[in-house]
C-alpha positions, -999 to +999 in steps of 0.1 A: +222+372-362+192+348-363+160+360-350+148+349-316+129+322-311+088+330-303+081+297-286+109+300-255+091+304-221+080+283-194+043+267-201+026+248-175+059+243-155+073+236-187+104+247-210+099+242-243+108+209-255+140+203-273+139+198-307+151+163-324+186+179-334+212+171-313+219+209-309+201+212-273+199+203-237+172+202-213+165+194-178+133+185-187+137+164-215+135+121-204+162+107-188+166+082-216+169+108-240+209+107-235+214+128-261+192+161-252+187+154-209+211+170-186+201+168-147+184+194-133+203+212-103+180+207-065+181+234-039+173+242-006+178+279+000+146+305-003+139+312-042+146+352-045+182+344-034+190+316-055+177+339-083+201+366-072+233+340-075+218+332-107+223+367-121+251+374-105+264+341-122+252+353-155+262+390-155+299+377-151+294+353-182+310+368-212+291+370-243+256+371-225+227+390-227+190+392-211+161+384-226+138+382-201+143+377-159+114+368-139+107+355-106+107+320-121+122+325-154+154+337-171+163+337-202+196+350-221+213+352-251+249+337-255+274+345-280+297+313-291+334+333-293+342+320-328+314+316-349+294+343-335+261+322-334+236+331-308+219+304-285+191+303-260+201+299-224+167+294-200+168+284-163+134+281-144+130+278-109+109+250-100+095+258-066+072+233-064+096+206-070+127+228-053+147+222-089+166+245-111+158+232-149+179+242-173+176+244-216+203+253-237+195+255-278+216+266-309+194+287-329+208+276-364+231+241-374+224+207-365+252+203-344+268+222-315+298+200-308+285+200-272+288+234-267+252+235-251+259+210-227+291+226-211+271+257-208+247+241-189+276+222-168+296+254-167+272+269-156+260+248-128+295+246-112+299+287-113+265+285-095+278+257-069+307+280-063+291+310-059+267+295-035+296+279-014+316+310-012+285+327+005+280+299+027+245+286+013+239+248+004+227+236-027+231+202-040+240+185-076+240+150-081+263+149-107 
């Protein structure tokens, strides 16, 4: 197992940036950066329960651990089933903006075959469906 990462967290409303390897995803990163941007997911319900979806999202995702849960922050550890390599999963709850931003990294290799990206998407349409099965609205502009 590779060590964790020191500089994960959210700074000044930010995640950290991904690094130039294609081996990571952010919300965050720009738009034209097709290679590392994936959209961040709006909402419209009250923050403390779209945290709650969140980790009830993520304690039914195999291979997943927590790091750290805040009011604002998560971040977890995921397992890939094969290799056995551990990547960084964040999620940070942008109130001001009403946005839930997302960053998905591979903590060793220079590629990931895409696997942080269908995390992320995976993700976001577990989250969708958890939310519409408890009759609350969020939107993704997919």
């Amino acid at each position: 197992m590779t060590s964790r990462p020191e500089n994960l967290a959210v700074r000044n409303g930010k995640l950290t940036p991904c690094p130039a390897t294609p081996n990571c995803v952010s919300s965050q990163s720009p738009p034209a950066d097709t290679e590392h941007f994936v959209k961040a997911m709006p909402y419209a319900i009250p923050e403390e329960l779209l945290r709650q979806k969140i980790l009830e999202v993520l304690n039914e995702t195999p291979r997943t651990e927590f790091v750290t849960a805040s009011n604002d922050y998560i971040h977890v550890e995921s397992t890939t089933l094969l290799l056995r390599f551990t990547d960084d999963f964040e999620l940070y709850i942008d109130s001001r903006e009403k946005l839930l931003h997302f960053r998905s990294a591979s903590r060793v290799g220079r590629s990931d075959f895409r696997a942080n990206r269908e995390r992320v998407e995976s993700f976001k349409k577990k989250l969708l469906r958890t939310l519409t099965e408890s009759n609350m609205s969020a939107t993704d502009n997919d």
